[in-house]
C-alpha positions, 0 to 999 in steps of 0.5 A: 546873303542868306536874306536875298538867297531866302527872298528868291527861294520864296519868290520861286516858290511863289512861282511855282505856287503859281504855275500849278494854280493856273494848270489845276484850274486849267484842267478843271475847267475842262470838267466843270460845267460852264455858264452858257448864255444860249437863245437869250437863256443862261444855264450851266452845261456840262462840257461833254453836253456843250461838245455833243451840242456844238457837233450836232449842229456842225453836221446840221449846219454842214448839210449832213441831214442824217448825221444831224439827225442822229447826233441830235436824237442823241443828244435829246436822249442824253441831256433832256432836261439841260439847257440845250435841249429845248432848242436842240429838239426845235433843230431836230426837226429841222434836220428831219425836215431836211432830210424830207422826213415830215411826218417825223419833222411834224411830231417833233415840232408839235411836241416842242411848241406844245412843251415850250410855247413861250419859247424864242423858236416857237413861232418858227416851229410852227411855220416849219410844222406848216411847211411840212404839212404843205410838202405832204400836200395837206393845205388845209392842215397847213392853213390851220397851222398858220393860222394858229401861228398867226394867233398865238405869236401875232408880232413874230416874223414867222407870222408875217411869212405865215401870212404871205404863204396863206394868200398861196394856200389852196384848201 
């Protein structure tokens, strides 16, 4: 009788060892950083940088170009050197292009092309840098712009819309 009494207090203990295991890691894992594969990159984000990420790009995804903007200024601010940022500054000037802020838009995509040229959204920035250009009326800048597109990313899809849009281009 005491071997069996023993056998089930160990076998609670167990448990209960157990159940405690499970809800430290739980709760760590709140704090800790996690891997994150993002844009074909992995890299460790801390979950406040990954939260501040997600929220950013709900507001941007919702249409709410004043918030995106904002909520990713921040983000930038914040975490410039994580694993969010380079592509984080790619969709700030998208939320700027949104909310018809070219000039802004412009500076943004120049400085992201300029510090990540290899990057997958590179080709993208700089048609959307052409886009901007052709909104403010400035064709010839918008030529050149997709001309260097063209240039440097040749097989991009971006290209490809680069080209189409230059048949279009007075200037």
């Amino acid at each position: 009788g005491t071997q069996e009494q023993l056998a089930r207090d160990l076998a609670e203990l167990q448990r209960s060892f157990k159940d405690l295991a499970k809800s430290l890691d739980d709760r760590l894992r709140v704090i800790e950083p996690q891997k994150v594969v993002f844009d074909g990159k992995e890299f460790l984000a801390e979950p406040d940088e990954k939260r501040g990420h997600d929220q950013a790009m709900a507001a941007l995804r919702g249409g709410d170009f004043d918030k995106a903007v904002t909520a990713l200024s921040n983000f930038v601010q914040r975490y410039p050197a994580g694993g969010y940022a380079d592509v984080a500054r790619f969709w700030l000037g998208n939320a700027l292009y949104g909310q018809r802020s070219y000039k802004e838009a412009i500076a943004v995509f120049r400085a992201f092309v300029t510090a990540v040229p290899a990057h997958p959204r590179a080709p993208e920035a700089l048609l959307a840098l052409a886009n901007c250009q052709i909104e403010m009326k400035d064709n010839r800048a918008a030529r050149k712009t997709i001309e260097e597109l063209v240039k440097a990313y040749p097989a991009s899809e971006a290209a490809a819309a680069g080209k189409e849009r230059l048949v279009n281009l007075k200037g």
